[in-house]
C-alpha positions as CSV (number, residue, x, y, z in Angstrom):
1,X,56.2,-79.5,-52.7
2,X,55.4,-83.1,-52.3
3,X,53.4,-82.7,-48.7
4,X,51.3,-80.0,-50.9
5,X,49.7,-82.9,-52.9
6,X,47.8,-85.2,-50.6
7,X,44.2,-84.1,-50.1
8,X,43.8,-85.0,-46.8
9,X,46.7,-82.3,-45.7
10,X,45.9,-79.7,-47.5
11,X,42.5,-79.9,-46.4
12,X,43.7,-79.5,-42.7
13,X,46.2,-77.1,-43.4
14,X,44.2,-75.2,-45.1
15,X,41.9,-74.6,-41.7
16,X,45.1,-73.8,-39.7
17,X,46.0,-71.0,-42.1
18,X,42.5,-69.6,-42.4
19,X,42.6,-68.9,-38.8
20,X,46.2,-67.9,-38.4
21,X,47.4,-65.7,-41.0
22,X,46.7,-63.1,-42.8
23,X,45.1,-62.8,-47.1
24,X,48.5,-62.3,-48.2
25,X,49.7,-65.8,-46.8
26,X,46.2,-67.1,-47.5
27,X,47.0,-65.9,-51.6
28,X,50.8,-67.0,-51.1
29,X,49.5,-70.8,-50.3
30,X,47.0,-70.3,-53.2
31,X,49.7,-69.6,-55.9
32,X,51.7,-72.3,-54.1
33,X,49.3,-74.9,-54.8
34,X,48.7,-73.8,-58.5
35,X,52.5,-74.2,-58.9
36,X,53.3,-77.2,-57.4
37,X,49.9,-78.7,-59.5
38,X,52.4,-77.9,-62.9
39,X,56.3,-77.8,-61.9
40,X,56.0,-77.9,-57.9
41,X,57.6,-74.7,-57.5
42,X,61.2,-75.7,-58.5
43,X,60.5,-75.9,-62.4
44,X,60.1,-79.5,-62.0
45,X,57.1,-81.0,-63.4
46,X,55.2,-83.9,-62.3
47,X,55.2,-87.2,-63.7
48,X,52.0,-88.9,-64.9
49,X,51.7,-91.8,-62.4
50,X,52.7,-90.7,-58.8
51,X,52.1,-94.0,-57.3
52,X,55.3,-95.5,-58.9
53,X,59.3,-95.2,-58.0
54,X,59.7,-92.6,-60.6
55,X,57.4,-90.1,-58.0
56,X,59.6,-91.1,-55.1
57,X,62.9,-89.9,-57.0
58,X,60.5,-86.8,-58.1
59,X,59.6,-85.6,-54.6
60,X,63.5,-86.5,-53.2
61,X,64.4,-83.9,-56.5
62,X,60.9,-81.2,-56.1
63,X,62.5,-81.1,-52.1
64,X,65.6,-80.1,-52.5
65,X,65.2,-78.0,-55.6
66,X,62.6,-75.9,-53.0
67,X,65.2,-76.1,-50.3
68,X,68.0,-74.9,-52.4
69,X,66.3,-72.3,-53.9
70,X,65.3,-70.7,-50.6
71,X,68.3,-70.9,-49.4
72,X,69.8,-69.4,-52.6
73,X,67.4,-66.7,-53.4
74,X,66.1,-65.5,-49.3
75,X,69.4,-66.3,-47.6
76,X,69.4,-62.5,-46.5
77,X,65.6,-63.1,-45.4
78,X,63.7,-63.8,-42.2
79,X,61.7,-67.2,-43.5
80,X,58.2,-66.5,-43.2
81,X,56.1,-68.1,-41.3
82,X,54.4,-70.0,-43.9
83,X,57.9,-71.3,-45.7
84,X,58.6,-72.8,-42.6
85,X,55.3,-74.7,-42.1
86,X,55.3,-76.3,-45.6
87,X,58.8,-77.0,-46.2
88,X,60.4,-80.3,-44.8
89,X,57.5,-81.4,-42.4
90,X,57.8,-83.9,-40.1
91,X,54.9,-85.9,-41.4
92,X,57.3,-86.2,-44.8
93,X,59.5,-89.7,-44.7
94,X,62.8,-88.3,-45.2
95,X,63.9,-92.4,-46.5
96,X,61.5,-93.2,-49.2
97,X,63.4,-96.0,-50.7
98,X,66.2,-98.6,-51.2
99,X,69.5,-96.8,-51.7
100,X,73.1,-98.2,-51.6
101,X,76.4,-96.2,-50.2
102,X,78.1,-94.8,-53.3
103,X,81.2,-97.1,-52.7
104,X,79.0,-100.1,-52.9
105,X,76.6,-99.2,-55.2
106,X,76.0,-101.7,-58.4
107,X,77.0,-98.8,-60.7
108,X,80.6,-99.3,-59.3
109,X,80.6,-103.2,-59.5
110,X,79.7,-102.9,-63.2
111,X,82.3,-100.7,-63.9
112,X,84.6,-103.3,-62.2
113,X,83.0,-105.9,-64.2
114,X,83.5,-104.3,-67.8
115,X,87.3,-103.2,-66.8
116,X,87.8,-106.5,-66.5
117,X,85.8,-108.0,-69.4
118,X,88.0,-105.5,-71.7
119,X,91.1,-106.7,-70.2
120,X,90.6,-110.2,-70.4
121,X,89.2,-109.5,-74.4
122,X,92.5,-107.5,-75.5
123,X,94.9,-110.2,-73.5
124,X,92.8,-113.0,-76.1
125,X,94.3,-111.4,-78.6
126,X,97.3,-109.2,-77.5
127,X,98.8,-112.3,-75.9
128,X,99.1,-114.9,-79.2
129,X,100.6,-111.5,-81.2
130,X,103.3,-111.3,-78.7
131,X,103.9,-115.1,-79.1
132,X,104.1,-114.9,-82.5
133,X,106.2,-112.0,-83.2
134,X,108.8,-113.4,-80.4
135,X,108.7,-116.7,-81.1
136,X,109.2,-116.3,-85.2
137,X,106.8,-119.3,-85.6
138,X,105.6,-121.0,-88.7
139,X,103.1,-119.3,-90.9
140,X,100.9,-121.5,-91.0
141,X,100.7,-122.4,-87.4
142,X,100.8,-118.6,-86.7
143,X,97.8,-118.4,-88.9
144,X,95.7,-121.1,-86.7
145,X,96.7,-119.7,-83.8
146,X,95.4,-116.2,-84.8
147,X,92.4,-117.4,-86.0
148,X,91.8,-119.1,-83.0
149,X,92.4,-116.0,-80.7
150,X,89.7,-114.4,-82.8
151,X,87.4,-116.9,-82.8
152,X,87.4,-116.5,-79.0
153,X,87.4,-112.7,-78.8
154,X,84.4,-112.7,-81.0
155,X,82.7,-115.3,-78.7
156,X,83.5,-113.5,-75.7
157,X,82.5,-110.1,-77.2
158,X,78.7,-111.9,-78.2
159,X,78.8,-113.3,-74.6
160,X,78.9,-110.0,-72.6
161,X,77.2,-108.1,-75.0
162,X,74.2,-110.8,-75.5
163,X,73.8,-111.4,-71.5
164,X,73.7,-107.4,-71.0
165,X,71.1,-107.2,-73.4
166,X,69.0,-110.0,-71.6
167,X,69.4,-108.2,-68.3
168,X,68.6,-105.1,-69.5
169,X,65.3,-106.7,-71.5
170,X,64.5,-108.7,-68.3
171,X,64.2,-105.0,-66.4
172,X,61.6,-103.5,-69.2
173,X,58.2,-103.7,-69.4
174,X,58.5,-104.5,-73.2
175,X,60.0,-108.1,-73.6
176,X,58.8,-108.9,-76.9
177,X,61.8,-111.0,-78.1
178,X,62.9,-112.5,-75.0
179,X,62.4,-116.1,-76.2
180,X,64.4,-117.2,-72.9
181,X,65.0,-116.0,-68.9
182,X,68.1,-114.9,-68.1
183,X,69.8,-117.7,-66.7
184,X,73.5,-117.8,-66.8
185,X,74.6,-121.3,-66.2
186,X,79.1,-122.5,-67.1
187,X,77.0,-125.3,-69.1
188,X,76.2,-123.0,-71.6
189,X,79.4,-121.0,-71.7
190,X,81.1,-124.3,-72.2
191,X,78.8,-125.2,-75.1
192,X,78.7,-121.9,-76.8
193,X,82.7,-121.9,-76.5
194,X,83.5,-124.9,-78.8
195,X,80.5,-124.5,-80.9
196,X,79.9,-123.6,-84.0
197,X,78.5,-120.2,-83.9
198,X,79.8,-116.5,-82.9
199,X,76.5,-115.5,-81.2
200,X,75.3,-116.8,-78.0
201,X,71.9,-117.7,-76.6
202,X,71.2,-119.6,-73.8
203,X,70.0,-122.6,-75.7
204,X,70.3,-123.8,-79.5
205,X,68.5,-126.2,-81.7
206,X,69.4,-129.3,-80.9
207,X,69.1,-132.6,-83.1
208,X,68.0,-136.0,-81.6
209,X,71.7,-137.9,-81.8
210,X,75.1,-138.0,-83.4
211,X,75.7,-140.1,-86.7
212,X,78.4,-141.6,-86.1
213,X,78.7,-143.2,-89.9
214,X,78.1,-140.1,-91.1
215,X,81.3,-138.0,-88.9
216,X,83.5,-141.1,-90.1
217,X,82.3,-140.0,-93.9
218,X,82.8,-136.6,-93.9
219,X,86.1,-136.8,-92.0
220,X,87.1,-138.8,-95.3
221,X,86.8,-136.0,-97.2
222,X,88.2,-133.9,-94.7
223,X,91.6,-135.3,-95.0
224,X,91.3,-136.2,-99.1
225,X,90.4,-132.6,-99.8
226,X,93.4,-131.2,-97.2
227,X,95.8,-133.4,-99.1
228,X,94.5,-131.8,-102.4
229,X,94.8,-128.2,-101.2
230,X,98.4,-129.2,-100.2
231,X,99.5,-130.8,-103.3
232,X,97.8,-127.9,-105.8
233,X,99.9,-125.5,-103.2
234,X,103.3,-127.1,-103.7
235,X,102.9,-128.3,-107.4
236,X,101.5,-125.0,-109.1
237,X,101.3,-122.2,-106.7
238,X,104.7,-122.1,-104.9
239,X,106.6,-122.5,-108.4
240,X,104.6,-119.5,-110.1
241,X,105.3,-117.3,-107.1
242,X,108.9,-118.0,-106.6
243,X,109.4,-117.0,-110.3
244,X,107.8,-113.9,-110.2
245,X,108.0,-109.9,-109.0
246,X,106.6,-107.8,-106.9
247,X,103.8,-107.1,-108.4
248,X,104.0,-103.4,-107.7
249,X,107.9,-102.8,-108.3
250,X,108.6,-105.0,-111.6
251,X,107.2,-105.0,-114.6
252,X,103.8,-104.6,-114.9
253,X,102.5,-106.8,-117.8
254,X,104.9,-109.3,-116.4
255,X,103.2,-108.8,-113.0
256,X,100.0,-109.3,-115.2
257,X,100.8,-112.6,-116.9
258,X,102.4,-113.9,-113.3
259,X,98.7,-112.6,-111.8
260,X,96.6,-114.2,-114.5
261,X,98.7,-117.9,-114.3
262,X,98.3,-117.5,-110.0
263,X,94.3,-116.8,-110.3
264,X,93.5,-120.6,-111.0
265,X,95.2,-122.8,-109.0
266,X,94.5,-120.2,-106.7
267,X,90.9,-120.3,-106.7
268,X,91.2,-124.0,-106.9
269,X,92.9,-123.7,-103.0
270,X,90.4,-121.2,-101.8
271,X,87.5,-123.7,-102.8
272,X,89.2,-126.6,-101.2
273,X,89.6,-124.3,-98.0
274,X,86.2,-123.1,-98.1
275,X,84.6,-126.9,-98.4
276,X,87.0,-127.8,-95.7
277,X,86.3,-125.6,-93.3
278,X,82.6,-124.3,-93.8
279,X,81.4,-127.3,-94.8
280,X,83.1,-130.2,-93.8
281,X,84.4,-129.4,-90.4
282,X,82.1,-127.2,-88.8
283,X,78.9,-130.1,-89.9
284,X,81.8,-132.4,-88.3
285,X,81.6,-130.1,-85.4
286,X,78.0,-129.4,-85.3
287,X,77.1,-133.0,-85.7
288,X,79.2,-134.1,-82.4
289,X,77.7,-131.4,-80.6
290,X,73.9,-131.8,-81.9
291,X,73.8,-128.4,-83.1
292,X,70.7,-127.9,-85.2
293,X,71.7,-124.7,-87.0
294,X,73.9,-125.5,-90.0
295,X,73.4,-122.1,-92.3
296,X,77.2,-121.7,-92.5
297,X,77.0,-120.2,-95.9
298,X,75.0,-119.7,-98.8
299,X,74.9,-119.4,-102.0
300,X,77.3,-116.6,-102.5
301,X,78.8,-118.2,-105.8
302,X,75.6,-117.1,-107.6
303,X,75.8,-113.7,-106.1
304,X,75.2,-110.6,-108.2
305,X,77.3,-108.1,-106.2
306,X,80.0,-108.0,-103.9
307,X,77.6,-107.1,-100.7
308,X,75.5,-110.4,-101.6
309,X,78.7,-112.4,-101.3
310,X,79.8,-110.5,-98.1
311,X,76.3,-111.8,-96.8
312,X,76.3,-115.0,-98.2
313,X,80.1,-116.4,-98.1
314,X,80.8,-116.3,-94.3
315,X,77.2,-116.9,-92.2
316,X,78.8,-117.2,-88.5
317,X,81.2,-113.8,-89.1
318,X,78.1,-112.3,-90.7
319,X,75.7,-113.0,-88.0
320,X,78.0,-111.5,-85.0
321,X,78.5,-108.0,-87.3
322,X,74.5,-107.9,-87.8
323,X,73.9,-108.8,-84.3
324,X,76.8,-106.9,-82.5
325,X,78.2,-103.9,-84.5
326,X,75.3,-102.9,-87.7
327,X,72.1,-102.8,-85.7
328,X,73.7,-101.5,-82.6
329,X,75.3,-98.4,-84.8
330,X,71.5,-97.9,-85.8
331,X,70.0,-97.8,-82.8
332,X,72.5,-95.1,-81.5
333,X,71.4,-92.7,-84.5
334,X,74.7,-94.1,-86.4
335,X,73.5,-93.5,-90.6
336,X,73.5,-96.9,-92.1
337,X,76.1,-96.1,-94.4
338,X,78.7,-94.9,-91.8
339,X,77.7,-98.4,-89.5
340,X,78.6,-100.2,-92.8
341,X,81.9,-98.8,-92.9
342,X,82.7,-99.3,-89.6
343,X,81.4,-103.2,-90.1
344,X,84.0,-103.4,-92.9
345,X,86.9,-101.9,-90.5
346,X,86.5,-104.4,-87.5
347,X,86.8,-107.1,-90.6
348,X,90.0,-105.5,-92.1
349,X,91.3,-105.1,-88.7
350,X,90.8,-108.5,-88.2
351,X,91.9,-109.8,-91.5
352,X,95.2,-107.9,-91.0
353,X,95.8,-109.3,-87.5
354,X,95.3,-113.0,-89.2
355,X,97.6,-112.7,-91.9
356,X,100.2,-109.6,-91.1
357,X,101.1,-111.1,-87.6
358,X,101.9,-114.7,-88.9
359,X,104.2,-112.8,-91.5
360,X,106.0,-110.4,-89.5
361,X,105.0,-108.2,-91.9
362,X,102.0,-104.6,-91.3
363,X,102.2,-103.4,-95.0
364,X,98.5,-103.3,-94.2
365,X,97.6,-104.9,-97.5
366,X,94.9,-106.9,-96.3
367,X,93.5,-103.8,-94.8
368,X,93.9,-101.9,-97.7
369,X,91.9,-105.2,-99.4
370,X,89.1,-105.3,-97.2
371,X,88.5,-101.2,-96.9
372,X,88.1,-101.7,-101.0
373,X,85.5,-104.2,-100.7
374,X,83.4,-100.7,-99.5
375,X,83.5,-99.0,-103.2
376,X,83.3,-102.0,-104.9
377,X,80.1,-102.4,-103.0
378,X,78.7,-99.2,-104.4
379,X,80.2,-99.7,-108.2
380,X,78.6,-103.3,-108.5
381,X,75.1,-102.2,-106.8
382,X,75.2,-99.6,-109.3
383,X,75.8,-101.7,-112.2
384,X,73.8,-104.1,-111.3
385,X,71.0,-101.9,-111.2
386,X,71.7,-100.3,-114.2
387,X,71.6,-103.4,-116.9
388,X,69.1,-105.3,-114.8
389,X,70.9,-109.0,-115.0
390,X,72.0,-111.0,-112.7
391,X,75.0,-112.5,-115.1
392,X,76.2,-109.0,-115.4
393,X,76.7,-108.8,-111.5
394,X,78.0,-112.3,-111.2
395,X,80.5,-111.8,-113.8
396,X,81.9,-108.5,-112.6
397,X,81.6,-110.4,-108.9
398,X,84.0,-113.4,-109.7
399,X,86.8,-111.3,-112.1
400,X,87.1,-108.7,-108.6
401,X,87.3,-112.2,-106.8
402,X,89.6,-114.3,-108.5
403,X,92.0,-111.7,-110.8
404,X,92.2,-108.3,-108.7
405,X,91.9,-109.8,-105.3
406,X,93.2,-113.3,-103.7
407,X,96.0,-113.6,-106.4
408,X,97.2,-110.2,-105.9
409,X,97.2,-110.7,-102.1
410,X,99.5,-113.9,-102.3
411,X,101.8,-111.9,-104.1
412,X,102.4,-108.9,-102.4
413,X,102.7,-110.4,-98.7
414,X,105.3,-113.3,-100.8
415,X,107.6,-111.1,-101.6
416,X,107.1,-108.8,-98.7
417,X,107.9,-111.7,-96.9
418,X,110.9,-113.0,-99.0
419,X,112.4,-109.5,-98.8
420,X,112.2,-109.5,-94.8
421,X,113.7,-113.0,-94.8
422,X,116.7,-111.5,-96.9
423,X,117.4,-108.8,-95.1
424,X,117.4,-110.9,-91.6
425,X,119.9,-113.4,-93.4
C-alpha cells in the first residue's frame, strides 16, 4: 500500500512490530513490503516517477484495490491485527487532489459542447436541402446555395476539430508544431469565415496592403469570362443536349456521337469556371483580405494520373481531407488505402449533395462518378508505371476527363431532370 513506501514510516513501524508481534507477522510485513515494491499487493504496479499526479491516482487505485480485496476474499475473517494497522491509516490524506462532482465535471461540459457542435454542423447543411426541395428553386441558385452550406460545414468542421487539437497539444509535454498559443479570439472566426481557405489557424500570412488597381483588373475578367461561360452554354451546349438521348436508354453510338459533340464546348465551360472561380475570384478575395496564401491549385493539367489531378486541381478541398480526414484515419491504425476511400466518399457525398439537391433528382450519379475516380486511380498508377512517360499518363488523364466523365454527367442528370419535369406537368 501507499503508507508502505515512505522510509521514514516503515522505519518506525518496523520498531512497533518488532516488539509487538509475533515472526509470523514480522514475515507477513516482510512479504508485504516485497509486494507492494512490484504491484503493491493489488496486482497494480508502480509507476516510474511517484512524485507526479499519475502516483496520486496510483495510490487512490493500490487503496482500494487492497481494501476491496480484503473485504472480498477475508469477509468471513477476524482482520488481524496487522491488516488493520497498515490499511487506511490516519497519517494517509484521504483528499490528495483537485476533483470535480460528476455532474459538473468538464467531461460532461464537453459532451454538451460536441452535441451541440454536431447539431449546429448537420442544420448548415440539412436546413438549405429542405429549402431547396420545398421551395423548387432555380438550379443554378440551388447550386450556390449548396455550395455555400458546404463551404461553411467544412469551415466549421476545421474549426472545432483544429482548436481541439491545439488544446489538446497545449496539455502535452511534446509541442513540437505548435507554431501558435491557443487563443481563441471572434476576430479570427470572422476572418477565417469569409476567407479563402477550409483550414483554420489562428493567424495567416498576411501581405502589406490591398491593390486596389489590380481588384478593378481582375474583376474585368471576372465578368468577361462569366459572360463567355454563359454564351458557350446557351449557343452550343443547351442545343446539343436538348437534341439528344439518355445516354443509357437510346441508342448507344448515337449516345456516342451526342457525347463526343458535348465534350468540347464542354470542357471550354469547365475552364472558364475553373479561371473564374479558383483563380480570379478567390485572388479577388484574397487580395481584399491580405491573405498571403494563394496555392489555390496547381498544375493538374500536366498531371500524369488521376490522383495527381485530385491533388493538384482543387488545393483548399485538398488541404481540409489531408488535414481532417487522411492523416487522422492514419493515426487511428486506419490502412492508407481504406482512409483513401473513405476521403473519396465524404467528396462524393458531397458532390451529390451539390448537384442531386438543386435537381430534385438522387439517381446518385455523381456518387457513382466520384466512387470511380478510386479504380481509375489504381489503373492509371499502374500504367503509368508501366510505360514510364508522362504523356502516356496525361493522355489517358484528359480522355477519362473530358469524354467518359463531365459530358456524360451533363447528360444523364438532363434528362433525368427533363423526365421529372414531364411527369410533374
Amino acid at each position: 500500500m501507499a503508507i508502505s513506501e515512505s522510509p521514514e514510516i516503515l522505519g518506525s513501524t518496523a520498531t512497533v512490530i518488532s516488539t509487538s508481534h509475533s515472526d509470523s507477522d514480522l514475515d507477513l510485513l516482510s512479504l508485504r513490503r516485497r509486494t507492494t515494491n512490484a504491484t503493491n499487493g493489488a496486482g497494480i504496479r508502480a509507476p516510474d516517477n511517484s512524485g507526479n499526479g499519475e502516483a496520486v491516482d496510483y495510490q487512490d487505485r493500490v487503496e482500494s484495490a487492497n481494501f476491496t480485496s480484503n473485504v472480498g476474499e477475508k469477509a468471513n475473517e477476524i482482520p488481524t491485527s496487522s491488516d488493520i494497522r497498515f490499511t487506511y491509516r490516519p497519517c494517509v490524506p484521504a483528499h490528495r487532489r483537485i476533483k470535480e462532482s460528476p455532474l459538473s465535471s468538464d467531461a460532461i461540459f464537453k459532451q454538451v459542447v460536441v452535441f451541440l457542435h454536431v447539431i449546429i454542423s448537420t442544420t448548415v447543411v440539412l436546413y438549405p436541402v429542405i429549402v431547396i426541395l420545398r421551395c423548387d428553386s432555380a438550379f443554378l441558385s440551388g447550386v450556390a446555395l449548396m455550395l455555400f452550406a458546404c463551404i461553411v460545414w467544412l469551415k466549421l468542421v476545421s474549426y472545432a476539430h483544429t482548436n481541439n487539437d491545439m488544446r489538446a497539444l497545449a496539455k502535452s509535454p511534446e509541442k513540437r508544431g505548435a507554431d501558435h498559443m491557443h487563443d481563441v479570439s471572434f476576430k479570427s472566426l470572422v476572418y477565417f469565415m469569409v476567407a479563402p481557405t477550409l483550414c483554420y489557424q489562428p493567424s495567416y500570412p498576411r501581405t502589406p496592403a490591398v491593390r486596389k488597381s489590380w481588384v478593378v483588373r481582375q474583376s474585368i475578367k471576372l465578368i468577361i469570362f462569366t459572360g463567355l461561360m454563359g454564351f458557350i452554354i446557351e449557343q452550343y451546349i443547351n442545343p446539343i443536349v436538348q437534341n439528344s438521348q439518355h445516354p443509357l436508354k437510346g441508342n448507344l453510338l448515337y449516345a456516342i456521337e451526342r457525347v463526343l459533340k458535348l465534350s468540347v464546348p464542354n470542357l471550354y465551360v469547365w475552364l472558364c469556371m475553373f479561371y473564374c472561380f479558383f483563380h480570379l475570384w478567390l485572388n479577388i478575395l484574397a487580395e481584399l483580405l491580405r491573405f498571403g496564401d494563394r496555392e489555390f491549385y496547381k498544375d493538374w493539367w500536366n498531371a500524369k494520373t488521376v490522383e495527381e489531378y485530385w491533388r493538384m486541381w482543387n488545393m483548399p478541398v485538398h488541404k481540409w481531407m489531408v488535414r481532417h480526414i487522411y492523416f487522422p484515419c492514419l493515426r487511428n491504425g486506419i490502412p492508407k488505402g481504406v482512409a483513401v476511400i473513405i476521403a473519396f466518399l465524404v467528396s462524393a457525398l458531397f458532390h451529390e449533395l451539390c448537384i442531386a439537391v438543386p435537381c430534385h433528382i438522387f439517381k446518385l450519379w455523381a456518387f457513382i462518378g466520384i466512387m470511380f475516380q478510386v479504380p481509375l486511380v489504381l489503373i492509371t498508377n499502374y500504367l503509368q508505371n508501366k510505360f514510364r512517360s508522362s504523356m502516356v499518363g496525361n493522355m489517358i488523364f484528359w480522355f477519362f476527363f473530358c469524354i467518359l466523365g463531365q459530358p456524360m454527367c451533363v447528360l444523364l442528370y438532363y434528362h433525368d431532370l427533363m423526365n421529372r419535369k414531364g411527369r410533374a406537368d
